[in-house]
C-alpha positions in Angstrom: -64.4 35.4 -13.0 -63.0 33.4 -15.7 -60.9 34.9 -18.5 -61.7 34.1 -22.0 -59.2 31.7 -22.6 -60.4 29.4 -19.8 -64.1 29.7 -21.1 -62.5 28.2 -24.3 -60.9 25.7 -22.5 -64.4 24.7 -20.4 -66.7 25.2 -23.8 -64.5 22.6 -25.4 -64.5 20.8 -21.9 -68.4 20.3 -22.0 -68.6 19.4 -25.3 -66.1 16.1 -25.1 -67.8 15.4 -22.0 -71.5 15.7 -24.0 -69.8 13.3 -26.3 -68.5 11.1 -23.7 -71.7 10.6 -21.8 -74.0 10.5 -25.1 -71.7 7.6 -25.8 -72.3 6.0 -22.7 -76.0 6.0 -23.1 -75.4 4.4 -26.6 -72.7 1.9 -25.2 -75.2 1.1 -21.9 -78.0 0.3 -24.3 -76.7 -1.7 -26.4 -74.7 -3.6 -24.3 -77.4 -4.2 -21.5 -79.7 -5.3 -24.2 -77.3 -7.9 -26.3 -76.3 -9.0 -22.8 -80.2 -9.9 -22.0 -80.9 -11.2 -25.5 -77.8 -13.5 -25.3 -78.0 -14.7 -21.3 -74.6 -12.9 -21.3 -73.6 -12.2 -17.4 -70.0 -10.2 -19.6 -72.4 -7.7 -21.7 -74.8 -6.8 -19.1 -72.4 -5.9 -16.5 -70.5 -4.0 -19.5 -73.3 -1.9 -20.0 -74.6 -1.6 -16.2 -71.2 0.1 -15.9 -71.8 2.5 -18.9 -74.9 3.4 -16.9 -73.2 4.5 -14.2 -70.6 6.1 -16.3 -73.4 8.5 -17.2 -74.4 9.4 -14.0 -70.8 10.2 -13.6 -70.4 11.9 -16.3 -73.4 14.6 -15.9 -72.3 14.9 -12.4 -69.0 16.6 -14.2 -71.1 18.3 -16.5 -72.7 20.0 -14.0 -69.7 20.5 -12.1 -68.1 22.6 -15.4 -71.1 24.0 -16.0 -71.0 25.7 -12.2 -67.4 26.7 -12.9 -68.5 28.2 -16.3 -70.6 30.4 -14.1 -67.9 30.9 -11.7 -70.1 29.4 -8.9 -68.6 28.6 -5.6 -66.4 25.7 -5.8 -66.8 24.3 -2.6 -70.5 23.4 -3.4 -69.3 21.5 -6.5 -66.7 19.6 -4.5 -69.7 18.5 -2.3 -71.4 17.5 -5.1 -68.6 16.0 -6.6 -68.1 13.4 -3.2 -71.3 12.6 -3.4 -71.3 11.4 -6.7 -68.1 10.0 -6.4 -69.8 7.9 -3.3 -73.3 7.2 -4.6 -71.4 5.5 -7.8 -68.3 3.4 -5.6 -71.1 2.0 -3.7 -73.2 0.9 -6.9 -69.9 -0.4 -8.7 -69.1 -2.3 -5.5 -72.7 -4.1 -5.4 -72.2 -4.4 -9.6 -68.8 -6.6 -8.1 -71.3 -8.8 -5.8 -74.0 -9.3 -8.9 -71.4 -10.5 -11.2 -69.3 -12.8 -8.8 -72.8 -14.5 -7.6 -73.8 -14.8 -11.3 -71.1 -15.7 -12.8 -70.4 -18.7 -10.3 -73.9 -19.9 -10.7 -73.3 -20.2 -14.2 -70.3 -22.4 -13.8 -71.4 -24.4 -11.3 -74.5 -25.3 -13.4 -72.8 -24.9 -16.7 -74.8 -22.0 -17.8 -74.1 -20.8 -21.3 -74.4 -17.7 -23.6 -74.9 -17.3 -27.0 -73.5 -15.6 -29.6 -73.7 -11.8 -29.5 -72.7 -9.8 -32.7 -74.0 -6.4 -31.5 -71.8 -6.9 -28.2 -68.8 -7.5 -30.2 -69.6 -4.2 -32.2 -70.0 -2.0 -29.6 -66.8 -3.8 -27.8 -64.6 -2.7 -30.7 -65.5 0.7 -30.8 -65.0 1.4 -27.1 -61.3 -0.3 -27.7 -61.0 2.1 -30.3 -63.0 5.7 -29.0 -61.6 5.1 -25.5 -58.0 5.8 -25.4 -58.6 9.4 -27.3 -61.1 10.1 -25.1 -58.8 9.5 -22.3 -56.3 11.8 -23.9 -58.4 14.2 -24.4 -60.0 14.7 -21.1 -56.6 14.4 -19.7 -55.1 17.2 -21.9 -58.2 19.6 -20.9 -58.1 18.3 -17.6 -54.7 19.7 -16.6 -54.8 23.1 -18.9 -58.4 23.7 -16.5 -56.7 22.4 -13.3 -59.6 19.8 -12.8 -58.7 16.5 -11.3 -61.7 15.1 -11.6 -62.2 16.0 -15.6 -58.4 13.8 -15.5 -60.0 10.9 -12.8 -63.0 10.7 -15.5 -61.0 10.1 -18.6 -59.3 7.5 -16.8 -62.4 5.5 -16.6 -62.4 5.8 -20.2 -59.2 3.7 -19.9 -61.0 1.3 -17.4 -64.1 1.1 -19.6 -61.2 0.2 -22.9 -60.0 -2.5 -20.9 -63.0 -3.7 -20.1 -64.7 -3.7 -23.6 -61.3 -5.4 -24.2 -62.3 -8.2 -22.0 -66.1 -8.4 -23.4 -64.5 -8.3 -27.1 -62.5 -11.8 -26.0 -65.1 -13.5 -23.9 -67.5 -12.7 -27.0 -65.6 -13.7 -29.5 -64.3 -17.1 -28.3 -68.1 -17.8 -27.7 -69.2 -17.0 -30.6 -66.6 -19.0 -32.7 -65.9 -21.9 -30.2 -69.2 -22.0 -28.4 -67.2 -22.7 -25.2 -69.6 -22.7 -22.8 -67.5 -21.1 -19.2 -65.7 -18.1 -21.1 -68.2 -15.5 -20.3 -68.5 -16.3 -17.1 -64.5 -16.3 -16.4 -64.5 -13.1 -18.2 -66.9 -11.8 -16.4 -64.9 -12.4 -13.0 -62.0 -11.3 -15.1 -64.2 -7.8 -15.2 -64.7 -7.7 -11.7 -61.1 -6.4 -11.2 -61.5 -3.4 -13.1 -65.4 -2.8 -11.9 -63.7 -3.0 -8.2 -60.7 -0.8 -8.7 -63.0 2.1 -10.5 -65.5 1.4 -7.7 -63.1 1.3 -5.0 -61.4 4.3 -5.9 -64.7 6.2 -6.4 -66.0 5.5 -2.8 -62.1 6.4 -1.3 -62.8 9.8 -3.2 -66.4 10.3 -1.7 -65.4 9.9 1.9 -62.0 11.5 1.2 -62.1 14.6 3.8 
């Protein structure tokens, strides 16, 4: 059973992590369609990576839900590897998409437009990220969950990487230079691969 101060502590749990993956949906769609209206290889694999953000996010949803309930924990920490191993392996193939894109496009001289909506969105994840992170890190030890900490750190990873998007976007849309969303879209890989990379070690983790 849990005592009413850690059923505060969970309430207000789900509810940033409501927030979080509502935002993900909002961040995934608008970034997955500027990328596609603009021929933007930076955008679309900026919001690809919100979508699996939100499949990582209910997974922890679910997962506080069941402890809410006082469910068995080691069925959660099943579900949990799973996850963590269905989304690694996605993130990982995201890695192959962009590289093979993103080389295309230099090699052929590719080049994206202008995409006002990206830089929006890109802004406010530089901005809403970092307190997010904070957030879920604060709840994350007063609960004793690793994985509520683990997911505001890809808060972090997802601030960096609407860093990168902000940069490559901006610089294309004021100097129309034609290879900066494709370098900053290989710039992105780093950060798709460490999230993904650490999400697969965690789902085959014994």
């Amino acid at each position: 059973m849990v005592n009413s101060q850690n059923i505060d502590l969970l309430k207000k749990s789900l509810h940033t992590e409501y927030f979080s993956t509502a935002w993900m949906a909002f961040e995934f769609i608008v970034g997955f369609y500027s990328g596609i209206k603009a021929g933007s290889i930076l955008l679309i694999a900026f919001g690809l990576d919100s979508f699996l953000e939100i499949i990582s996010g209910s997974t922890l949803i679910w997962r506080l839900k069941k402890e809410f309930n006082g469910a068995d924990s080691s069925e959660i920490v099943k579900a949990e590897k799973k996850s963590s191993l269905i989304v690694g392996s996605v993130l990982l193939l995201l890695c192959v998409y962009v590289i093979g894109v993103s080389l295309f496009n230099l090699f052929t001289h590719q080049a994206s437009e202008s995409s006002f909506s990206g830089i929006a969105i890109a802004i406010a994840s530089v901005i809403l990220m970092p307190i997010l992170t904070l957030k879920k890190r604060k709840l994350g030890k007063a609960i004793h969950s690793d994985a509520l900490i683990e997911d505001g750190m890809c808060n972090i990873t997802c601030a960096y990487m609407a860093g990168t998007v902000l940069v490559g976007a901006i610089l294309t849309a004021l100097f129309g230079l034609w290879w900066v969303d494709s370098i900053a879209a290989l710039v992105l890989v780093y950060f798709i691969a460490s999230e993904g990379l650490e999400s697969f070690q965690n789902g085959i983790r014994k």
